[in-house]
Every structure is written in C-alpha cells, then in structure tokens.
ZAFIFI-465638 format. One line per 10 residues: number of its first residue (from 1); their letters; for each residue x, y, z of C-alpha. Coordinates in pm, whole numbers, padded with zeros to 5 digits. Example, Ala and Ser with C-alpha at 12.3 -4.5 7.8 and 13.67 -1.06 7.14 Angstrom:
1 = as = 01230 -00450 00780 ~ 01367 -00106 00714
This chain:
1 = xxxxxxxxxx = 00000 00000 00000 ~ 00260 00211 00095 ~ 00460 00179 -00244 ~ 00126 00272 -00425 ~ 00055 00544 -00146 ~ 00404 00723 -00258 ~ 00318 00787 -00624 ~ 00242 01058 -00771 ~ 00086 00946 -01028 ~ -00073 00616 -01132
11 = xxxxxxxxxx = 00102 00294 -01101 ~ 00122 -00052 -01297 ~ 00190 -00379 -01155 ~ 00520 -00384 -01282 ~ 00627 -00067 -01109 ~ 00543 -00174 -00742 ~ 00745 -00511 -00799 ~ 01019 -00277 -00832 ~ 00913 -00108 -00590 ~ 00890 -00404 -00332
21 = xxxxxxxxxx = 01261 -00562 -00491 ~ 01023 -00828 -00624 ~ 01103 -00991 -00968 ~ 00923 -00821 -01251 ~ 00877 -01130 -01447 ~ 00488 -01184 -01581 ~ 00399 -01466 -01286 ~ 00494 -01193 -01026 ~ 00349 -00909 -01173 ~ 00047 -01064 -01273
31 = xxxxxxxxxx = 00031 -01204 -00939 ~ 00061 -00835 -00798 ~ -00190 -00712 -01080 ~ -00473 -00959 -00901 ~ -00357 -00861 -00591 ~ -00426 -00445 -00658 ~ -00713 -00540 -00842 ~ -00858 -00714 -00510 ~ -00783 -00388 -00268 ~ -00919 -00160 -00536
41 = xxxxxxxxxx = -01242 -00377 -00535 ~ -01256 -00343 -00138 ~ -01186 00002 -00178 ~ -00855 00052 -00087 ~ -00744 00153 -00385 ~ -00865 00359 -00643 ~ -00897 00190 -01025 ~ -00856 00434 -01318 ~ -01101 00348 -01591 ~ -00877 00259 -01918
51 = x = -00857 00509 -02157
C-alpha cells in the first residue's frame, strides 16, 4: 500500500514489484496485478477506468 501510497501518479503492476525488490517477471506481476485489483475492489485503492 505504501509503495502505491508514494506515487504521484498512477502505477502498474510492474512498477510496485520494483518497488517491493520483487522480480518483474509476468507470474509476479500478474500475481501483484490480481492482488491491486482485489484492494481496489474493497476500496482501498482507487482503479482508473482505461482510456
């Protein structure tokens, strides 16, 4: 949360691996991807509509 919380502007998956050290590989960030997508659907996070 914290990682995303820092931003300034709108993250991907990909950038909070980094963020965290993680590997940036697809399993991982894909894994993250579901991950954000599950906090943003408890409302934790905020989803931008695509565009």
């Amino acid at each position: 949360m914290d990682a995303v919380r820092r931003a300034d502007t709108p993250v991907m998956a990909k950038q909070v691996c980094g963020e965290l050290g993680m590997s940036q590989e697809p399993a991982r960030s894909e894994a993250m991807r579901s991950k954000l997508n599950r906090l943003a659907e408890r409302g934790w996070l905020r989803k931008l509509a695509d565009g």
